[in-house]
C-alpha positions as CSV (number, residue, x, y, z in Angstrom):
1,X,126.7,82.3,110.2
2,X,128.8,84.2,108.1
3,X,128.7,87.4,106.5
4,X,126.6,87.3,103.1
5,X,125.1,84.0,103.9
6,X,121.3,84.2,103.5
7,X,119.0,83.9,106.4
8,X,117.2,81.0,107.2
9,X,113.6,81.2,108.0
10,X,113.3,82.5,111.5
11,X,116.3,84.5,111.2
12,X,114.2,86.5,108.5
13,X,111.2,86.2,110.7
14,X,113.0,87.6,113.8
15,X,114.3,90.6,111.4
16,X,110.9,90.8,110.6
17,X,109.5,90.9,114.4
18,X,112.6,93.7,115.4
19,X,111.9,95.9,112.4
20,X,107.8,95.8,114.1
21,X,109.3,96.5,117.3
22,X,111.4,99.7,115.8
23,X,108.4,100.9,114.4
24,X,106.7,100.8,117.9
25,X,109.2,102.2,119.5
26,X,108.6,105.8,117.9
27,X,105.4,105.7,119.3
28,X,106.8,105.6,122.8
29,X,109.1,108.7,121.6
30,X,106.8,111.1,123.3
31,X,106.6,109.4,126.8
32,X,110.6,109.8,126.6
33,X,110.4,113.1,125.9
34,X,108.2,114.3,129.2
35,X,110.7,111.6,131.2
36,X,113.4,113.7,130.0
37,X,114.6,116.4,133.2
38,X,114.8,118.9,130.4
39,X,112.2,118.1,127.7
40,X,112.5,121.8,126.2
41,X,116.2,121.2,125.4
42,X,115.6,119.0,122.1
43,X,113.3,121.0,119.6
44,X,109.9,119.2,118.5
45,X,111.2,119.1,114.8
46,X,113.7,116.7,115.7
47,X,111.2,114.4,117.9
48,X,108.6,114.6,114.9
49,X,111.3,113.5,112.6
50,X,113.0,110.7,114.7
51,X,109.3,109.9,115.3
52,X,108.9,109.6,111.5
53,X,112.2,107.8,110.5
54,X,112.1,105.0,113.7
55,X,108.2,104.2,112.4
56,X,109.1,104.0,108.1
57,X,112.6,102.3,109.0
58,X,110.5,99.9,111.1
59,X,107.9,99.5,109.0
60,X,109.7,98.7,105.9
61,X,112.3,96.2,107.3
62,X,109.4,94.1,109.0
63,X,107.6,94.4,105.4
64,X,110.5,93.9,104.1
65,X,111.2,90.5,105.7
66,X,107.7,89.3,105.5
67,X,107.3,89.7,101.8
68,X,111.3,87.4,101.5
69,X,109.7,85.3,103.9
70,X,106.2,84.6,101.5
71,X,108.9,84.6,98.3
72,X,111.1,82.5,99.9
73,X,108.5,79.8,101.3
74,X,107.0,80.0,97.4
75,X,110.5,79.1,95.7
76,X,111.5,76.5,98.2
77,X,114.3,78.5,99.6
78,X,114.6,76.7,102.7
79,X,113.8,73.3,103.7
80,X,110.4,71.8,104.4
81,X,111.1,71.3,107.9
82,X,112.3,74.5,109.0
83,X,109.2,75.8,107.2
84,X,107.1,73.6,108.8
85,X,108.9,74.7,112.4
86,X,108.1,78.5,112.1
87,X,105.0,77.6,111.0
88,X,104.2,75.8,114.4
89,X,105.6,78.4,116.4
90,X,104.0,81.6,114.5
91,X,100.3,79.5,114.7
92,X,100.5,78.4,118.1
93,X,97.7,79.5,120.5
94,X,100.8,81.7,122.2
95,X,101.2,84.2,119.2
96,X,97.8,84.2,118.3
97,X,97.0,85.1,122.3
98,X,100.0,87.8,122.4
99,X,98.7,89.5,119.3
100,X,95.2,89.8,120.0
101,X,96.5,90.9,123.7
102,X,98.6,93.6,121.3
103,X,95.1,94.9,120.1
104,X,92.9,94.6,122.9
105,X,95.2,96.4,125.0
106,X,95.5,99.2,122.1
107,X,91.4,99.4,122.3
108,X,91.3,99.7,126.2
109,X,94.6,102.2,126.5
110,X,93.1,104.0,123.8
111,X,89.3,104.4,124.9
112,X,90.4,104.3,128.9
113,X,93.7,106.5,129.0
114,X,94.0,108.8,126.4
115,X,96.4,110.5,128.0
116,X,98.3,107.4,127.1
117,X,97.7,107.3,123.2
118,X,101.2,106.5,122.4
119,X,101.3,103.4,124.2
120,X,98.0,102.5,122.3
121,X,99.2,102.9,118.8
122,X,102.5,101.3,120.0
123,X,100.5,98.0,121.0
124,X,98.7,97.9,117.6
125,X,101.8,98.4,115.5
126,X,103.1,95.1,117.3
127,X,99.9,93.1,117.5
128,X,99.6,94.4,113.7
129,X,103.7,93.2,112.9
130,X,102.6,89.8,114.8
131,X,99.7,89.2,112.8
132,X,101.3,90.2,109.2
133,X,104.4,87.6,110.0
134,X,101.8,85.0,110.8
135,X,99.9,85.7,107.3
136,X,103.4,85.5,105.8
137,X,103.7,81.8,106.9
138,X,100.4,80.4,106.0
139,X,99.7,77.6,104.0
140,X,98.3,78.8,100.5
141,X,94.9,78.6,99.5
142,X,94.1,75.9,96.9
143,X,91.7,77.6,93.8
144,X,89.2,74.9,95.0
145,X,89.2,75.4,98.6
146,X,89.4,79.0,98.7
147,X,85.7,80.8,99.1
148,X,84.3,77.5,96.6
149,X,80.9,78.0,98.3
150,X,80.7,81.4,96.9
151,X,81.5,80.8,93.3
152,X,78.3,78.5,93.1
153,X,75.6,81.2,92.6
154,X,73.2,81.1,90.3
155,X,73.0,84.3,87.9
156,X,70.4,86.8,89.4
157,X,67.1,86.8,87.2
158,X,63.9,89.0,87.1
159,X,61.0,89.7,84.7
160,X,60.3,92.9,86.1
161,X,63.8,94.3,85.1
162,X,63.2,98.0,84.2
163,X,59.5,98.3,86.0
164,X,58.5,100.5,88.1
């Protein structure tokens, strides 16, 4: 690939994946800092803010990426095929499995180690990146398919309206 040359589809999905494991990552900040043989010697402000710029950094590339990905498969920027490909891969029962492992295992560390949090809240901002790249590749809802059985309501009527 060479520079300046767009990214295909997975590419942008695996920018998309790294920029949700980024954000993670500052979550597991604090556990580096008690590892650490001198935690005292780098000053809280600085964790707080490395913290703060690893989790927005992270969070905007992967949003980033998802919302080229959802442009990009609207416009017909890349091939049907390689569309089709991701597709497979990000709706296989493996994802789907490893990203509701991502938030079950942020539900148990959080209720059954809270001393832990960090790895909690790390687990849901991955299951939470897996789950928004998987939305990203979706096949669109048609006007007629989408929620149809709801739309058929009759309107709500009443002679009593006012009583009491």
């Amino acid at each position: 690939m060479k520079l300046g040359e767009p990214l295909s589809a997975k590419q942008m999905a695996l920018v998309s994946g790294l920029g949700g494991m980024l954000a993670a990552f500052g979550f597991l900040l604090p556990s580096a800092r008690h590892m650490t043989t001198h935690p005292r010697y780098y000053p809280v402000w600085l964790w707080i803010l490395l913290f703060s710029g690893l989790l927005a950094v992270g969070l905007g590339i992967s949003v980033k990426a998802d919302s080229k990905i959802k442009k990009g498969i609207r416009n017909g920027r890349w091939e049907e095929e390689e569309v089709v490909s991701l597709r497979a891969v990000l709706e296989s029962p493996l994802w789907v499995t490893l990203g509701m492992a991502c938030i079950i295992g942020c539900g148990v560390t959080l209720v059954a180690f809270p001393a832990h949090q960090n790895v909690g809240w790390a687990l849901m901002v991955t299951g939470q990146s897996f789950s928004r790249l998987a939305m990203s590749v979706r096949l669109p809802q048609t006007e007629g398919t989408a929620s149809a059985r709801f739309r058929n309501f009759a309107p709500i009527r009443s002679e009593h309206w006012g009583e009491r």
